[in-house]
C-alpha positions in Angstrom: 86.0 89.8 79.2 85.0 87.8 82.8 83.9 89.8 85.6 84.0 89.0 89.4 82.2 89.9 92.8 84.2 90.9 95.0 82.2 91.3 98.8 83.9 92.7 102.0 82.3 92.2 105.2 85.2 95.1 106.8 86.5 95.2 110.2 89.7 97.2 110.0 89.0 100.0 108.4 92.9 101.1 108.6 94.0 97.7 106.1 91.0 98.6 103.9 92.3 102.4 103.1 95.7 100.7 102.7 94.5 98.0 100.4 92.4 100.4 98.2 95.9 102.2 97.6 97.4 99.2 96.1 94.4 97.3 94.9 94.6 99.2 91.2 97.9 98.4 90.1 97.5 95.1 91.6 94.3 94.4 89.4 96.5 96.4 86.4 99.2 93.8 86.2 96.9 91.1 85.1 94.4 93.4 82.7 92.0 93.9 85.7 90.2 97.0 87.0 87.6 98.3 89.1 84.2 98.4 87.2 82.0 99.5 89.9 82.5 100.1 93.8 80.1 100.7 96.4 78.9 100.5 100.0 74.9 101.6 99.6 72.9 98.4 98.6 69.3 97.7 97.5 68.2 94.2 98.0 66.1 93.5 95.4 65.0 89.9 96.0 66.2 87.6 99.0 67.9 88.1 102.2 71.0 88.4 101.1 73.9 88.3 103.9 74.9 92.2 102.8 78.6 93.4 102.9 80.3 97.0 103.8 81.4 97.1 100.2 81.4 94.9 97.4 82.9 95.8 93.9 82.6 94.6 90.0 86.1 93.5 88.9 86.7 93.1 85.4 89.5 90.8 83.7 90.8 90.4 79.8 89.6 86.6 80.6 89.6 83.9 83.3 93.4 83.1 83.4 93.9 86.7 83.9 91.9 86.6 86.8 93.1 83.4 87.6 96.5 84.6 87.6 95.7 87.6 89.8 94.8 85.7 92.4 97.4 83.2 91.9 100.4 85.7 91.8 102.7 85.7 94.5 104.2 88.8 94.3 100.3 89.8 95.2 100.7 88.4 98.2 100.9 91.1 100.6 98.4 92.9 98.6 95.7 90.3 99.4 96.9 90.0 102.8 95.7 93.3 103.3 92.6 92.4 101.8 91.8 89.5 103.9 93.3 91.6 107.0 90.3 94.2 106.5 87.4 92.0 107.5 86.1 89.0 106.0 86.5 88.9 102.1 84.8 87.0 99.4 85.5 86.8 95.3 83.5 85.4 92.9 83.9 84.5 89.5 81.0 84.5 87.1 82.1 82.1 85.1 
């Protein structure tokens, strides 16, 4: 199992609602899900630049995840994404 960050600074809140319609069979073709989603934070240490809404994505492994990103029939899915506000995924590991 590999998790990732996934951090949305959100602008259009009509391509977000849109994109969380599609966003779980999207993750389901490649093993993915949603772990944990949220838009109430805590900082804890730092001065972290904070998003609207970040989420813990979970994959089988890293070419899963890989392969998520990568797949172009996920295209229009991510495009949705990145037409929602400024997006950023991470990969721990």
């Amino acid at each position: 199992m590999i998790y990732a960050i996934a951090k949305l600074a959100v602008t259009n809140p009509d391509a977000i609602a849109k994109y969380r319609e599609v966003t779980g069979a999207a993750l389901a073709k490649h093993g993915g899900k949603v772990e944990a989603g949220t838009g109430e934070f805590t900082v804890l240490d730092g001065s972290p630049n904070v998003p609207s809404i970040a989420a813990l994505l979970s994959f089988p492994d890293k070419d899963a995840a890989v392969a998520w990103a990568n797949d172009p029939e996920l295209a229009d899915v991510h495009a949705l994404r990145r037409d929602a506000g400024e997006s950023d995924i991470l990969l721990l590991g």
